[in-house]
Every structure is written in structure tokens, then in C-alpha cells.
N, C-alpha and C positions, 0 to 999 in steps of 0.2 A: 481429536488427535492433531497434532503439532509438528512438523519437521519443515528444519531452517523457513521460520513465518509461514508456513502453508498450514491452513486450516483447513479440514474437512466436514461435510458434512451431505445430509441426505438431498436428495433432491426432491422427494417431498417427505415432509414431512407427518409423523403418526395421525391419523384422523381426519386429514386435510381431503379437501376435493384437488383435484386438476388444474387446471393451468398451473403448471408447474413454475412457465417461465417469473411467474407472481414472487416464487421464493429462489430465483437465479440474483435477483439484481438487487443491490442494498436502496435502502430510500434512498441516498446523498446521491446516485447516480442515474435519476430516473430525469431523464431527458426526452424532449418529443419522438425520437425512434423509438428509444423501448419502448414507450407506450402505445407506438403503433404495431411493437413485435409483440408484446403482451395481448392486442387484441386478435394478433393474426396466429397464436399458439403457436407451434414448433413449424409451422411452415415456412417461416424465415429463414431459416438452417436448411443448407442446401442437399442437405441427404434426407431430409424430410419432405419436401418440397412434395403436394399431390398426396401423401400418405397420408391416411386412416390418424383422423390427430386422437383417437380412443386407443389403437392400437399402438400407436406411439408411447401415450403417456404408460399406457400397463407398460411396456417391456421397459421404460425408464426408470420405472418403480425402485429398479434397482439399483440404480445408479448413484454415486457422490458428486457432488461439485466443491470444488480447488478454489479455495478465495489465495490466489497469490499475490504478496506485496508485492512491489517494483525493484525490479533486478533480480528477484528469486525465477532460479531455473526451475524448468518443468522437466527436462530432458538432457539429458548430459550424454556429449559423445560418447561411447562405445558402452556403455551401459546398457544391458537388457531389457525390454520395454516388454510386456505384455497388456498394455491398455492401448484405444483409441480415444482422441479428447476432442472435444468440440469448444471453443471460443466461444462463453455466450456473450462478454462484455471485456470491455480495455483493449489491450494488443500485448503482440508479443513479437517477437527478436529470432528469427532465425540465421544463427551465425555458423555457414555452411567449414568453416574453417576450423570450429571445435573451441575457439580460445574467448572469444568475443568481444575483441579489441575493437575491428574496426563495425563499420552501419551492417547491420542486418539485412534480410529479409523479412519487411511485415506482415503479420499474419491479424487479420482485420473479425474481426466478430462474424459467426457461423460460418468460418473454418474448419477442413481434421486436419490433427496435430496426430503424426506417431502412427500412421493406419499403416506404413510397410512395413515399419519393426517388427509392430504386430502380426502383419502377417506371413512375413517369410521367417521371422524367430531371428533375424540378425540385429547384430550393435545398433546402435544409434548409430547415425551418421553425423549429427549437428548437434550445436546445442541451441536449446529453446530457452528463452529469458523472456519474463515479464517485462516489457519495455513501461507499463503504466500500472497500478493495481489492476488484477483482472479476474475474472470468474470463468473458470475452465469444467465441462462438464465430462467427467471419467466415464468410460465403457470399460468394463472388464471384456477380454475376448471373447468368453463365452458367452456375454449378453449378445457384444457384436453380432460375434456370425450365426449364434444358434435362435436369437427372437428378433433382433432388429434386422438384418438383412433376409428372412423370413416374410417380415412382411411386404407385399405387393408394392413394385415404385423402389423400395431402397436400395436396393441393389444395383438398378438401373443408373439411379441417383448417382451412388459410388464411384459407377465406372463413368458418368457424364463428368464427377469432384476430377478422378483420376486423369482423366483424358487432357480436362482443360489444364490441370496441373505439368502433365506430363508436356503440353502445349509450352506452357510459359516457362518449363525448363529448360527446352529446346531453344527458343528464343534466347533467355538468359547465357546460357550455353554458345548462343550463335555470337552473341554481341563480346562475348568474356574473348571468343576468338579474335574477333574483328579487333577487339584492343589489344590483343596480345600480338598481335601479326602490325600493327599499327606501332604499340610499342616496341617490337624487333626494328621496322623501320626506321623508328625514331633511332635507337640507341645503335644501328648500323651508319646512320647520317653521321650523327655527334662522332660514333668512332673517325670518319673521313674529316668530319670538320677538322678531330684534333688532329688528325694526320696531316692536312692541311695546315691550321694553323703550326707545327711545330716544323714546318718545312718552310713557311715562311722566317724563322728564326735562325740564326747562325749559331746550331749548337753542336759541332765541332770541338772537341776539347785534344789539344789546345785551340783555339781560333789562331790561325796563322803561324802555323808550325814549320815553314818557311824563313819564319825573320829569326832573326838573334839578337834585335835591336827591343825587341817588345815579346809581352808574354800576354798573355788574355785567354782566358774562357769564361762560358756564363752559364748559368742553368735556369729552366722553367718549371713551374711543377703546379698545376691549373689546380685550384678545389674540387671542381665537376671535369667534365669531359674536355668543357674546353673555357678557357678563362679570362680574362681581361689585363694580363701584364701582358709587360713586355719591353724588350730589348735589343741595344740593335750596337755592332761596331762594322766599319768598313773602313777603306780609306780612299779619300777625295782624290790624295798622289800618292808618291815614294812616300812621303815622311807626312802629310797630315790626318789624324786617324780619327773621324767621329765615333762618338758615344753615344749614348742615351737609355735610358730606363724608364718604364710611366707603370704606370696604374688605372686602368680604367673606371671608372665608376661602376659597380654591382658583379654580377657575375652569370655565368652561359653564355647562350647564343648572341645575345645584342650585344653584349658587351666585346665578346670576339669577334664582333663586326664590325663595332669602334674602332678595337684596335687593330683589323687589319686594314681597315682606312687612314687611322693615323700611322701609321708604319709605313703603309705606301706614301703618303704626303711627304713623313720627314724623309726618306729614300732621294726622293725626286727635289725637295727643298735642300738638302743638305748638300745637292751638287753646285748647285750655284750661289748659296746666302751662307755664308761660313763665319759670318756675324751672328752668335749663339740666341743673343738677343733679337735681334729681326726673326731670327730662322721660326723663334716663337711666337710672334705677333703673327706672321704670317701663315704657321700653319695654327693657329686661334682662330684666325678669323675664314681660314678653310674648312676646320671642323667647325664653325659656328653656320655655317651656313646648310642648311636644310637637315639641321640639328633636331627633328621633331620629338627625339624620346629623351632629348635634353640630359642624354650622356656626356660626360667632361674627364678629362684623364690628366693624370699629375703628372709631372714630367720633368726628367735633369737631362741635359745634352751639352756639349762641349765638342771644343775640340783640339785636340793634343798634337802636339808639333814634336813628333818621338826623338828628332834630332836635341832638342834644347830640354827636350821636358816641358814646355810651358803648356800650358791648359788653358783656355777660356771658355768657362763655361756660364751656362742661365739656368734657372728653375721656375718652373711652375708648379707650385703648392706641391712638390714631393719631398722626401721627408730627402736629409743629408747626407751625401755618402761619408763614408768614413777613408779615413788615410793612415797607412802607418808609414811613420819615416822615424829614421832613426832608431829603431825598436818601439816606440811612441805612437801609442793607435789614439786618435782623437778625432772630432766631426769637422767633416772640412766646411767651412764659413759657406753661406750662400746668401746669394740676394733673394731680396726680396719678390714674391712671384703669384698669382694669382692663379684659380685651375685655370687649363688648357681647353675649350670647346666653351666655355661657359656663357661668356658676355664676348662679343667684337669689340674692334677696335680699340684693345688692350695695350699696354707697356709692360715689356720687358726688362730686369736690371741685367747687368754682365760682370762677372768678375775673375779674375786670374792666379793663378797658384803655379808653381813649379815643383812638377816631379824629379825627385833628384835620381841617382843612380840609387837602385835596392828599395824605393817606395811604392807600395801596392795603395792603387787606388780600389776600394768596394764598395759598388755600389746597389741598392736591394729593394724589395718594397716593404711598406711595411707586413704583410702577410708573416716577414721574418723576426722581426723586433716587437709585434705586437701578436706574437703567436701565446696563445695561454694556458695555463693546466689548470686542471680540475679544480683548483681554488679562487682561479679568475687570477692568476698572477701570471705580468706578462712576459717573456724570454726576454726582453728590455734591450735596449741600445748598451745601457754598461756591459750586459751578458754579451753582446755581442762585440764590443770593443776589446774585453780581454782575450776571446780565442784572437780576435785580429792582431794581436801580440806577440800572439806565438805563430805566427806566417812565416818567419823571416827562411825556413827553412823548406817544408813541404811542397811539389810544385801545386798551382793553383788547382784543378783540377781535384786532386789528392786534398788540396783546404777546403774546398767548395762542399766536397763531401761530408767534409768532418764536422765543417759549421751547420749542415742540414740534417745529419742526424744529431747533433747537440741541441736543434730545437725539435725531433723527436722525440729524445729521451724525455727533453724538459717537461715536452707536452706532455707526451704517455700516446701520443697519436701518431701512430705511421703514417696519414693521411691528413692534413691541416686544414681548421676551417678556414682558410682563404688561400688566397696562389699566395706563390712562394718562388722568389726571382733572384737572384745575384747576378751580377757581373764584376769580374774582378780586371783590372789591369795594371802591368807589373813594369818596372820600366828593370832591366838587368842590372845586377851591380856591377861596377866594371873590375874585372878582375887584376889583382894585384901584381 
């Protein structure tokens, strides 16, 4: 008989003398153990162990053995089991979860399989998968309880299988705790981290909702709890306003410790080196020093003189903000720039632009222009220069939103596989 590759048959066979284990195992699997489980008859199976190996084989008499391919189940969650199975060869898969997606629990040669279903008449709990080809020997219950645990020792046996099992599910049980309570931990930290990191960030909308002369907000939005952008505006005086935007190399923990070390540095550099170009050499060769996990982060910073409009700004390998002026959204030129943290004693290029009256500067990481949907196509720099076209009206704030869920939609992901950064700043138009 046949169901999904499981073949059955006798455990011994018409006419045959004993040693049963003789017709458990196919020739192609006879390895130096069975041959010494062959000599040793059914005392290898630990509910046998010390019993009558004459009284054994009679009450076996009537038993089948399960030749199962590999990955055919023996036992299917909630399914009614009336047998007990003993393992005489291969392994098998106990997937306590019902689905059997992730590693099992092994079940190793003269093992029971299925003895509590049987005996309290409940579901299956697990499912059982042949992890290798393997040879399983069925007990019908009534053999069970009414001839094999009859005889002297097996009973004993049962409750020595049970104990130690019940042993190592307590353990397993203990340790599933320990990382659960360990994983609380963990994902209590990450929440603080990101609590932490997002309180280092100025995200305030608008940023400086005080001036009339200048308009600014930014937004961050990490892949995991906590992420590797970052962005930063303040102002040096009355009128000069640093920027900056980067990108950390990878993402989590090390990365957010990058960039709360590079965030401190430009802070404390940007008061006194207001040369865009030095400000980068110099904080390069601050993150390059005791750099061991050889993290590096892209980086644009300037600085805007809100009176004139003029900008000076440097780049380090981050990709180009965009500018609309005029109604006209196009990439603002940049020099040329190498990462940030990577190699010392680097050179910086520097270049200048003027923000006129009514020009939004935005600037982002790629997380946003290189977001992709399900075909591998990506939200693109042109997708994003058109909505920056239609700015001239919405306050920042009210754009910033619209540009984040349009790489949403695009994606089909409320959730983006990488961080996801803008800053936008907006010089006023002056009124007529």
C-alpha cells in the first residue's frame, strides 16, 4: 500500500525466523551501526532496552514498517493519530510550529514518534517530516498497551523515554524563554536607540518657524529601528545657515553610531571651518581615525548666506540635490567628491550657486530615488524632479509628504528597503 511515497509493509515477513531488525533496513543502508544493532536485536530501541528480545519480537509480529521518502510527513498537525512509531533508520523533522518552514527538531534512530496523541486521543501537536529517507516502525495502540507494555522492563522503559523527553522540553522551553526575554531586551534598546537617534535630528517642521527670511523642514524614516542617514541645518549667526545630508554605509546599530559620531563632529566642525571644503577633509580624517568596522558615509554640506542667497557648498560621493527655480527642477552641479571616513588625508572640491527669491533647494538620499517596485524599477531622479515642479505652491512640510508617499505608492511599500531622508530649503519669494 501507497500514500504520498510511503510504503508499507510487514515487519516480518511469512515464514521468516526473527531478527526482525534483518528486514527493517535496505541493503544500500547497512552501515557499521546497524550491523552492530542487527547483532544486538531490538535492544538498541530504548523501550526495549533489558526486555525478553523473544517476547519482543512475538508482540512485533504484528506490526508494519513505513519506508518514507524524504520530506514526506509521518504526522500532520491536528490530525488524529492512533499509532506509536519508533525510528529504526534515517531522521526525521519535528516542526513544533505546524508549517515547516523553519529547522526542526531531530528525531535520531530508536526514537517514539506520536506516543501522547496516542495516548490521551488528542490532535497532533507538530508536524513530523522525514528530514532523510527513513524506516519507521508502526504500533497500532492495541499492540501498544495491551502486548508490548505487558511485558516486564517496557513500561519502565516508557516512562524513563518520557521523563527524559519531558527533561529536554523543559530546557528547550527554558532557553525559547531566555531569548525571548533577551529579544524584548534587544528590541526595548533599538526602541531607545531610535528615540535617541531621532532626538539628535532637527525634525521640527517647519525648522525655524521664527524667521520669514527662510523656510526649511526635513524628514527621516530609518529601514529598521534605527538607520544610518542623516541630516542636519542650524545657523553659525543671524544670516549663515549650514546644511548637510549623508548616508551612512549599511544599516542598524553600527551604522547609527557612525552617524551619531559624524553628526557630532560636523556640529562642533561647522562652528569654526565654514569652508565647505576643509569642513570635509577635516571631518574625513576624524572619522578615519579609529575607523575599525571601515564604515564611510556620503555626504553634501554648504553653507547659505540667507541674506544674498549664495550657497557654498562640497560633496562627498552623495548623490545631487535637486533645485527648482523658476518653476524649472534640475540637479544642482556638484564637485567632484570621494566617501567621507574612507581613506585620510583627502581633498575636497567647493562650488557656489545662488538661491534666488521662490527657489527650494532638496536635498535626499538615495533610499528615495533609488526606491524600487516589484519589477526592480526604480522611483528615479526624473520621477522625482517632476513632483519638485509642482513645489512652487504647497508649504514644505505639506511637499515632503507628498514626495514620500509618491515613493510609496510607487513601491507598493509603506515601509522602504532602505532609509528614506529629505531636506528641503526654501528661500521666500518676495512679495509683490
Amino acid at each position: 500500500m501507497s500514500t504520498s511515497g510511503i510504503t508499507r509493509r510487514p515487519f516480518r515477513r511469512s515464514g521468516e525466523r526473527r531478527h526482525g531488525l534483518d528486514h527493517m533496513v535496505d541493503s544500500h543502508r547497512h552501515d557499521q551501526r546497524q550491523i552492530e544493532r542487527r547483532r544486538e536485536g531490538m535492544d538498541w530501541i530504548g523501550l526495549f532496552k533489558q526486555a525478553s528480545a523473544d517476547a519482543v519480537d512475538a508482540a512485533l509480529a504484528e506490526a508494519e514498517v513505513l519506508d518514507l521518502p524524504a520530506g514526506a510527513p509521518l504526522l500532520k498537525s491536528g490530525e488524529i493519530n492512533h499509532c506509536v512509531y519508533i525510528l529504526l533508520s534515517g531522521a526525521l523533522e519535528v516542526h513544533l510550529d505546524g508549517q515547516g518552514g523553519a529547522d526542526g527538531i531531530i528525531v535520531s534512530p530508536g526514537e517514539l514518534i506520536g506516543e501522547l496523541s496516542a495516548i490521551d486521543g488528542e490532535p497532533v501537536s507538530a508536524l513530523v517530516l522525514a528530514r532523510e529517507p527513513s524506516q519507521i516502525l508502526q504500533l497500532s495502540r492495541d499492540l501498544f498497551w495491551q502486548k508490548l507494555m505487558a511485558l516486564p522492563g517496557v513500561a519502565s522503559n516508557l516512562m524513563t523515554t518520557l521523563t527524559g523527553r519531558m527533561r529536554r522540553s523543559n530546557e528547550a522551553a527554558l532557553k525559547a524563554q531566555r531569548a525571548s526575554l533577551e529579544l524584548q531586551h534587544l528590541r526595548k534598546e533599538l526602541d531607545i536607540a531610535r528615540q535617541l537617534q531621532v532626538s539628535m535630528l532637527p525634525l521640527q517642521r517647519p525648522l525655524f518657524p521664527e524667521r520669514t527670511d527662510l523656510h526649511a523642514c526635513g524628514l527621516m524614516e530609518p529601514a529598521s529601528h534605527v538607520g544610518g542617514d542623516l541630516f542636519d541645518a542650524f545657523f553659525i549667526d543671524d544670516h549663515l545657515l549650514f546644511i548637510c545630508i549623508g548616508d551612512v554605509s549599511g544599516h542598524g546599530v553600527a551604522a547609527a553610531l557612525f552617524m551619531a559620531r559624524a553628526i557630532g563632529l560636523l556640529r562642533v566642525l561647522a562652528m569654526s571651518i565654514t569652508e565647505p571644503e576643509q569642513l570635509l577633509a577635516t571631518l574625513n580624517d576624524r572619522l578615519c581615525a579609529g575607523n575599525d568596522t571601515n564604515l564611510f558615509v556620503t555626504l553634501f554640506c554648504g553653507f547659505l548666506d540667507v541674506g544674498t542667497g549664495v550657497l557654498r557648498y562640497s560633496n562627498g560621493g552623495h548623490c545631487p540635490p535637486m533645485l527648482l527655480s523658476g518653476g524649472v527642477a534640475s540637479l544642482l552641479p556638484i564637485p567632484k567628491g570621494v566617501l567621507v571616513g574612507a581613506f585620510p588625508g583627502l581633498a575636497f572640491g567647493a562650488m557656489e550657486t545662488v538661491l534666488a527669491p521662490g527657489d527650494t533647494l532638496l536635498c535626499y538620499t538615495d533610499g528615495v530615488t533609488e526606491a524600487a517596485n516589484e519589477d526592480g524599477v526604480e522611483f528615479s531622479e526624473e520621477r522625482c524632479l517632476a513632483l519638485l515642479a509642482q513645489w512652487d505652491t504647497p508649504p514644505l512640510p505639506e511637499a515632503l509628504d507628498l514626495l514620500r508617499l509618491s515613493v510609496s505608492t510607487f513601491t507598493g511599500q509603506p515601509v522602504l528597503d532602505d532609509d528614506c531622508t529629505m531636506l528641503a530649503i526654501r528661500r521666500p519669494a518676495i512679495a509683490a
